[in-house]
C-alpha positions in Angstrom: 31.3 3.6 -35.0 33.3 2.5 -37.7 34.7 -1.4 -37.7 38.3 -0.5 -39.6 40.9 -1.8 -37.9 38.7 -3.5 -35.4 38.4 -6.1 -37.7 41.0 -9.7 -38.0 42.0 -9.9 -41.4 45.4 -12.3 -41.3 45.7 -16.2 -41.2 48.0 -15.7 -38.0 46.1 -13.7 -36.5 43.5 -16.1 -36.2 45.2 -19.1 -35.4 47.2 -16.7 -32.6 43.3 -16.4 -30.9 43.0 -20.2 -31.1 46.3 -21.4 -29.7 46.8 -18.6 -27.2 42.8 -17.8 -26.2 40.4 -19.3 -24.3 36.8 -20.8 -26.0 33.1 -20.5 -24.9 30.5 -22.4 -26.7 26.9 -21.2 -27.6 24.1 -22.9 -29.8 25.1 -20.9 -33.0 28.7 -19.9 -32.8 32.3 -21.1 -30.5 33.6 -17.6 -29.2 37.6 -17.6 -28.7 38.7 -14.9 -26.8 42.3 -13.4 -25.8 43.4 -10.5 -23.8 45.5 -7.9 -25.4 48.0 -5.8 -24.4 46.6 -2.7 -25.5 42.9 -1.4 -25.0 41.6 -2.0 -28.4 38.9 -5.0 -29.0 39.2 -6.9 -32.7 37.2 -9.4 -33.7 37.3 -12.1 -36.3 34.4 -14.0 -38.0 35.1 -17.4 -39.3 32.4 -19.8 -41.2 33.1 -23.1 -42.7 32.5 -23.9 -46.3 30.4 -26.3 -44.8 27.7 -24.0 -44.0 26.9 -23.0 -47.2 27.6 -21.1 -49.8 29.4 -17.4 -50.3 26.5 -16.0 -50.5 25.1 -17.7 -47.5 29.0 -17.4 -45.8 29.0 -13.6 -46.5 25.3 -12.8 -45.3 26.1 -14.8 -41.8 29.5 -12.4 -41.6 27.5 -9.3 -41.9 25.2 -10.0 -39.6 27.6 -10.6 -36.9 29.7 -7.9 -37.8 26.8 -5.8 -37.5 26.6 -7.5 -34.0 29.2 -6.9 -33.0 29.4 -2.9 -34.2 26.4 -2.3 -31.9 27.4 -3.7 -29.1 30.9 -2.9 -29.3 30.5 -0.6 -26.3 29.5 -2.9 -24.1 32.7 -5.3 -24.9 35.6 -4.9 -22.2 38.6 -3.3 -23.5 41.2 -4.9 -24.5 40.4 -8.5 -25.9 40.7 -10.4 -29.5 37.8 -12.2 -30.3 37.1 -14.8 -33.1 33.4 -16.5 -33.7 33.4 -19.3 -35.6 30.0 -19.9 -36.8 28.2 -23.3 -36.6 25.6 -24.9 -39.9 22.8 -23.7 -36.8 23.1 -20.4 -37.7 21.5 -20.2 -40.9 18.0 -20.1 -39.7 19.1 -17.2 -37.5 17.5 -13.4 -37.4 19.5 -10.8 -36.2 17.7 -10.9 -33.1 18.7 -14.5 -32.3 22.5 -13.5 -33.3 22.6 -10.6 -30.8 21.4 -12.8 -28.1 23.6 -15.5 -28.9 26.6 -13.4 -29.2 26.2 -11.5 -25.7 25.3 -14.8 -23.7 28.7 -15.8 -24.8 30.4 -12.7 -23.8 28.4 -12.8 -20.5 29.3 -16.7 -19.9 33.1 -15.7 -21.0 33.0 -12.7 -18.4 34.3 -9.9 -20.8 31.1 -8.1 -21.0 30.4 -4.5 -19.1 28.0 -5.0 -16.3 24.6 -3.5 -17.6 23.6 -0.3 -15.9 19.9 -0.4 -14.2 17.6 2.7 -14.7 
């Protein structure tokens, strides 16, 4: 699956997510999330210039984006989601993203339930 147009790219977009949505907080990142009117899912990484630098910025971006590709499936439709990633998550492996990321889906309710085999 491709990200294009899945992806938040505009100022007020973002700050539509942050007024409008609701926030859940994890160890690594804050997850805002809105509901949408159609049955698309976007999402939006944000990371301060606190938490390093471009490189550093970019590296953190592309791992969640990668997150968030995989596990786009398991997402509920319809929803806008920003992460704003905390200074924590430099130490992180993409392991330690993916769990962080779904606990906060889980704890925000807007993951699928997991089928049992």
């Amino acid at each position: 699956m491709r990200l294009r147009g899945k992806l938040l790219k505009k100022n007020r977009e973002f700050l539509q997510v942050y007024r409008r949505g609701r926030k859940v907080a994890g160890r690594y990142s804050v997850l805002y999330f809105m509901p949408q009117e159609d049955n698309t899912t976007k999402v939006g990484i944000s990371v301060s210039k606190k938490v390093g630098n471009s490189v550093v910025r970019h590296r953190l971006k592309r791992l969640y984006k990668e997150v968030f590709r995989l596990n786009y499936g398991r997402i509920r439709p319809g929803f806008t989601l920003v992460l704003v990633l905390r200074r924590q998550a430099l130490s992180l492996d993409f392991g330690s993203c993916q769990e962080d990321f779904l606990a906060m889906l889980k704890r925000a309710g807007i993951i699928l339930k997991e089928e049992r085999g």
